[in-house]
N, C-alpha and C positions, 0 to 999 in steps of 0.2 A: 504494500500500500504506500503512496506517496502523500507524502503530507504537504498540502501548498497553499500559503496562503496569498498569495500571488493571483490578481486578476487576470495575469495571462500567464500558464503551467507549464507552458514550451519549452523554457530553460530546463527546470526540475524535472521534466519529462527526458528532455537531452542528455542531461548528465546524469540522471537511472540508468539508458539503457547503456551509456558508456562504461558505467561501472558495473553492469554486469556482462560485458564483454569481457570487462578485464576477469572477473571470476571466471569464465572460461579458459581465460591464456594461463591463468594458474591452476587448471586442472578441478576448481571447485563446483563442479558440475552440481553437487547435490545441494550448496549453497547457492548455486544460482536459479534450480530448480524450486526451490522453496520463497525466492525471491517473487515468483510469478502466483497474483491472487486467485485465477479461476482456469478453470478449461477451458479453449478458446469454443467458437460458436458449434462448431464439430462435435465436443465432448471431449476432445484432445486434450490430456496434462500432458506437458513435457517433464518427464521424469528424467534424473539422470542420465539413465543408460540413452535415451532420446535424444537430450540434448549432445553427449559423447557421439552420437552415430552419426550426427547431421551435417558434418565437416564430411566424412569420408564420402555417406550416403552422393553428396553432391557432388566432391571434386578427385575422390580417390581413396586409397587407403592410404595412413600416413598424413593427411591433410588433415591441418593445427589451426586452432584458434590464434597457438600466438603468433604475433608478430616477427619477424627475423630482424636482430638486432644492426644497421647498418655498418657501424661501427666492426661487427667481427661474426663470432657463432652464436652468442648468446644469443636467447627467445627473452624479447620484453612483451608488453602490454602492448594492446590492439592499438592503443592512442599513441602508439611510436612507428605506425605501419604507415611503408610508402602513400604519395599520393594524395591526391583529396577523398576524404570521403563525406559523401552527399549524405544529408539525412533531412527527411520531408515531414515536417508537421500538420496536420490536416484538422480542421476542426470539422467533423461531420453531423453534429445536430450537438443539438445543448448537452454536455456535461457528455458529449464522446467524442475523442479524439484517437486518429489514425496516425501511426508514427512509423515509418519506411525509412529503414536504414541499413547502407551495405554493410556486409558481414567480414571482419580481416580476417584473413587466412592465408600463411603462408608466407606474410612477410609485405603483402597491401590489399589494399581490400578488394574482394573478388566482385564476381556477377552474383554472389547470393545475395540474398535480400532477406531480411529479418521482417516483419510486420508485427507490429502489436500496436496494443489498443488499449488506449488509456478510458476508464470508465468511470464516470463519478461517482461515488459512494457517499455515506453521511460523515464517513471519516479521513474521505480525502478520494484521490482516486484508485481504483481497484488495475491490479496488469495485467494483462492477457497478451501472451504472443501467440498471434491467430498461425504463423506459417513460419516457413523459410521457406524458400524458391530461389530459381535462378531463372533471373529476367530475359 
């Protein structure tokens, strides 16, 4: 749940799902699993082993959340991955918003796309990540 008291949530929406990218670069799948408040409209939880398959599922086996460090071999966080990465805020009816953001892997960020869906609740807003896909 995000807590905002912010007339516009965009930022605090932004910097959620950045930080649970980075919970994936550090292998915290069941932390970042639990970070997510409902099933998306499917009935989908992403459960760990879900969120762990979704990198391969897409681009291989082997294929990493984290970042590749430019500097040398180390794997940092996704927010040190080549490139721009685009991320779309959508307001689509009162107290639901749409948030499309590409997904690092591998060292910039790839063609997957992450979706989730910010929901208003009475105690802030509720997360749902409806997908990943590649565009």
């Amino acid at each position: 749940m995000i807590q905002c008291t912010s007339a516009d949530p965009t930022d605090a929406m932004l910097s959620f799902v950045r930080e649970w990218f980075d919970l994936l670069a550090q292998g915290r799948f069941e932390e970042a699993s639990v970070r997510l408040d409902e099933p998306n409209s499917y009935g989908v939880v992403w459960s760990a082993d879900r969120l762990r398959m979704a990198a391969e599922e897409a681009f291989g086996p082997g294929s990493t959340f984290r970042a590749r460090h430019p500097d040398g071999p180390r794997y940092s966080q996704p927010s040190e991955a080549a490139g721009s990465n685009p991320a779309e805020v959508t307001l689509m009816d009162e107290g639901r918003y749409a948030l499309d953001h590409d997904v690092p892997l591998n060292g910039e960020w790839s063609d997957l796309t992450a979706r989730f869906f910010f929901l208003r609740r009475p105690d802030g807003y509720a997360v749902v990540l409806h997908d990943m896909h590649v565009l």
